[in-house]
LUMSEVO-683554 format. One record per residue (C-alpha): residue in three letters; x, y, z. Coordinates in nm, 3 decimals, decimal comma, always signed. Last residue first. Example, Ala and Ser with C-alpha at 12.3 -4.5 7.8 and 13.67 -1.06 7.14 Angstrom:
<sites>
(site SER (+1,367 -0,106 +0,714));
(site ALA (+1,230 -0,450 +0,780));
</sites>
This chain:
<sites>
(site UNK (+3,301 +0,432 -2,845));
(site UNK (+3,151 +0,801 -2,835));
(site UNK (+2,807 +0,919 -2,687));
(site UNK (+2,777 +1,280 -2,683));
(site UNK (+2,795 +1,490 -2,354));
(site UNK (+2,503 +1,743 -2,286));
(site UNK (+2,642 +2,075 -2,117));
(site UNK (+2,522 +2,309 -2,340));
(site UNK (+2,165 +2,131 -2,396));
(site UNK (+2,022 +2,168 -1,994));
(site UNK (+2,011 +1,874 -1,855));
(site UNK (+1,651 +1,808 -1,691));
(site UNK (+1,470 +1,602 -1,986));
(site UNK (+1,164 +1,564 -1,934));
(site UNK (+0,995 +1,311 -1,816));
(site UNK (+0,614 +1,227 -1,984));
(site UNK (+0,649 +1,026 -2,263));
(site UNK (+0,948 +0,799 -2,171));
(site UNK (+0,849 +0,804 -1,785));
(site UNK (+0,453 +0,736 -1,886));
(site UNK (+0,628 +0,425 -2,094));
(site UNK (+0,879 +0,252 -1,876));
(site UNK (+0,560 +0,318 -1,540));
(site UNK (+0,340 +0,134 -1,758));
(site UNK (+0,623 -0,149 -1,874));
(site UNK (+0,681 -0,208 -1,511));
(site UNK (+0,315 -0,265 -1,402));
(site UNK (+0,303 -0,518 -1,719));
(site UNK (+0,585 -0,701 -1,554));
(site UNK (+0,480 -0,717 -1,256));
(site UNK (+0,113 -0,863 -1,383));
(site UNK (+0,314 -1,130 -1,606));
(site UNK (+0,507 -1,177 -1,224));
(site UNK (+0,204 -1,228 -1,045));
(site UNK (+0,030 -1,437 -1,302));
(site UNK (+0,283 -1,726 -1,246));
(site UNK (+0,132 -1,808 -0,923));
(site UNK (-0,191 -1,912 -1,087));
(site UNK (-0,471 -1,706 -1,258));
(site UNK (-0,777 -1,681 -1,082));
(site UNK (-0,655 -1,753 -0,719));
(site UNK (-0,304 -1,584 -0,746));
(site UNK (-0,498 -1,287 -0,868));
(site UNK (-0,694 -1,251 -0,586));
(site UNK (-0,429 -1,294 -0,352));
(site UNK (-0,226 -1,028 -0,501));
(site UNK (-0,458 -0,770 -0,496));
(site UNK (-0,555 -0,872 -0,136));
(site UNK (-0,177 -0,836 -0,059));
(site UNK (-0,133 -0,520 -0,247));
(site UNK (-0,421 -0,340 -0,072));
(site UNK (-0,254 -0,249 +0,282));
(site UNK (+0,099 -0,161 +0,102));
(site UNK (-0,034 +0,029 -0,197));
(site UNK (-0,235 +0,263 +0,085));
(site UNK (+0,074 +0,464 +0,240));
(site UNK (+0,146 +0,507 -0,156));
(site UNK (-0,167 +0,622 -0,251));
(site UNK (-0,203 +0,914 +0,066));
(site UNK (+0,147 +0,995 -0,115));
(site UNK (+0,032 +1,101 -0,410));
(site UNK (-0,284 +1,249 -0,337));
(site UNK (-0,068 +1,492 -0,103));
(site UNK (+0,187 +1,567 -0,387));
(site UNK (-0,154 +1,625 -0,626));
(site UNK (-0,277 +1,870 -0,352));
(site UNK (+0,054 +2,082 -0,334));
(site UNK (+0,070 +2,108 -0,678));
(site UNK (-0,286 +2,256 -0,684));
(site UNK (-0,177 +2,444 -0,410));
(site UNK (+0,117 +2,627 -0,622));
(site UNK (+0,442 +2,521 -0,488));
(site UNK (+0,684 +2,652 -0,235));
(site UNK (+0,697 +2,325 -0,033));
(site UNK (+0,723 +2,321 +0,345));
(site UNK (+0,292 +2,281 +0,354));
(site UNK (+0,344 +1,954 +0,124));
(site UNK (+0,591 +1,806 +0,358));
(site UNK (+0,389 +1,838 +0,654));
(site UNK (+0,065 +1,583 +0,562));
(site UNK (+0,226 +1,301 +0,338));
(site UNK (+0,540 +1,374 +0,566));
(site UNK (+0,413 +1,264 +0,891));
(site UNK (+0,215 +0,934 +0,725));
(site UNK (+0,559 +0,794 +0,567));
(site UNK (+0,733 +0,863 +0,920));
(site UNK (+0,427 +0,664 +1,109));
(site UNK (+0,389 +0,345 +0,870));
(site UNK (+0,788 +0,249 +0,987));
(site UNK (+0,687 +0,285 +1,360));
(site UNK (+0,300 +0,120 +1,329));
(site UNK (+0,491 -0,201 +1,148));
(site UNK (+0,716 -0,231 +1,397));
(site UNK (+0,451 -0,206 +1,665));
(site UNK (+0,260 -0,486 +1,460));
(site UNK (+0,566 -0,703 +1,477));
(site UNK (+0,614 -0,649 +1,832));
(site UNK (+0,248 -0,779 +1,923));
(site UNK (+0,301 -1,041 +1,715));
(site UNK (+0,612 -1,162 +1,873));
(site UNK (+0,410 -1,119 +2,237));
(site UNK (+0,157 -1,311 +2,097));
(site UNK (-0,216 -1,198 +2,038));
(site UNK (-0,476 -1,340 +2,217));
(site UNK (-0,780 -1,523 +2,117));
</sites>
């Protein structure tokens, strides 16, 4: 079976906007003036996020056939409370005290 000339173009699309996202998972980390172990975790990182978008559809397959369409979003929505909480634990707060505004109505 061969592949059409508008699926041939799609998949060259796809290789172009894969390609930037691969270049700086592997030179970004050597620009940075971080400890290695720093520089490891940053490379981790974005190794994951080149893979999300090859497992997500299988992911998402899988749990449209167990649970139903609706699933999806309840699973969404769950991923989004996750990320809400580590950010609320974990961030820190970046502005320095002096030049904090207060809140006035």
């Amino acid at each position: 079976m061969k592949a059409s000339a508008a699926a041939i173009g799609v998949m060259a699309l796809a290789g172009c906007a894969t390609n930037p996202q691969e270049a700086i998972t592997i030179a970004k980390p050597k620009t940075l003036p971080l400890e290695q172990n720093t520089k490891t975790s940053y490379t981790y990182l974005l190794g994951g996020i080149l893979l999300i978008p090859i497992v997500a559809p299988a992911i998402g397959k899988l749990i449209l056939d167990q649970f139903g369409w609706e699933a999806i979003f309840y699973v969404q929505l769950l991923f989004a409370l996750i990320v809400a909480i580590w950010f609320w634990k974990r961030q820190v707060e970046t502005l320095k005290p002096e030049y904090k505004i207060p809140f006035s109505g």
